[in-house]
N, C-alpha and C positions, 0 to 999 in steps of 0.2 A: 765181676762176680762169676761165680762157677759153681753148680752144684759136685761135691766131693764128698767124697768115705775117709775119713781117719783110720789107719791101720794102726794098732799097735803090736811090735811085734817083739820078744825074747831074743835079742841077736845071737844068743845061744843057746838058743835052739834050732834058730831061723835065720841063716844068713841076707841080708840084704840085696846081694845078688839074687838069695833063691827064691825071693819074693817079687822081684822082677821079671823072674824067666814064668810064675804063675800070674806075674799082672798080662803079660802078653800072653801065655797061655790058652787065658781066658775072655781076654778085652778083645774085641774089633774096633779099634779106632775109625771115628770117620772126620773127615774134608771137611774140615771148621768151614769151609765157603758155601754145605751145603744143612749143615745142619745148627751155625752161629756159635758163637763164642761161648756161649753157657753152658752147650754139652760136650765143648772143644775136651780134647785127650791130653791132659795134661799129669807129670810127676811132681812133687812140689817135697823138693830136696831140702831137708834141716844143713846142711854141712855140704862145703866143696866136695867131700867123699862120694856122700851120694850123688852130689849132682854127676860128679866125674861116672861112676858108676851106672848112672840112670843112660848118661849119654853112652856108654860105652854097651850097654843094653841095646838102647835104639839102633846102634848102627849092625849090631849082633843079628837083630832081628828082622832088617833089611827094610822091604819095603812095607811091611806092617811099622813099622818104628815112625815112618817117615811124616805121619800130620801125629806124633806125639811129642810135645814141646815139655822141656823142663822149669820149671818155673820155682824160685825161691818160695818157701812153707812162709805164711804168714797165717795171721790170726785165723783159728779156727770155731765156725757158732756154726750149734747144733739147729735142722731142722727142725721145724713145727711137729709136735707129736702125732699128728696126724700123718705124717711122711716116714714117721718110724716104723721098722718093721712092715711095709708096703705090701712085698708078695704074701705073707701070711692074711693079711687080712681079705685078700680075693676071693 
């Protein structure tokens, strides 16, 4: 298990490269050895495309790329409503 965001995106408007080059943009990945598998950095690719893409992202991005793991999209269930929308409610 992992907690995850569903993006959906227009891919034309929004290449899926260039939603890659904002996921690391703005993500800091950390050392699954220090912070556990649950908030491990993970892509979770529909299609060999993406996956090839995702990976070809990571190694782009050097050593920020390097504790983020690709992992095949599997079923997606929404958080507790209480976990939606989180920063606004502070």
């Amino acid at each position: 298990d992992a907690e995850t965001i569903r993006i959906r995106f227009d891919d034309e408007k929004l290449s899926y490269a260039d939603l890659l080059d904002m996921f690391f943009s703005f993500h800091t990945p950390e050392n699954p050895a220090w912070c556990g598998t649950q908030y491990r950095s993970a892509i979770f690719a529909f299609s060999q495309e993406q996956r090839d893409l995702a990976e070809q992202s990571i190694k782009a991005w050097g050593a920020l790329g390097r504790f983020v793991a690709v992992e095949d999209a599997s079923d997606f269930y929404r958080a507790e409503e209480y976990h939606q929308k989180y920063l606004q409610k502070w």
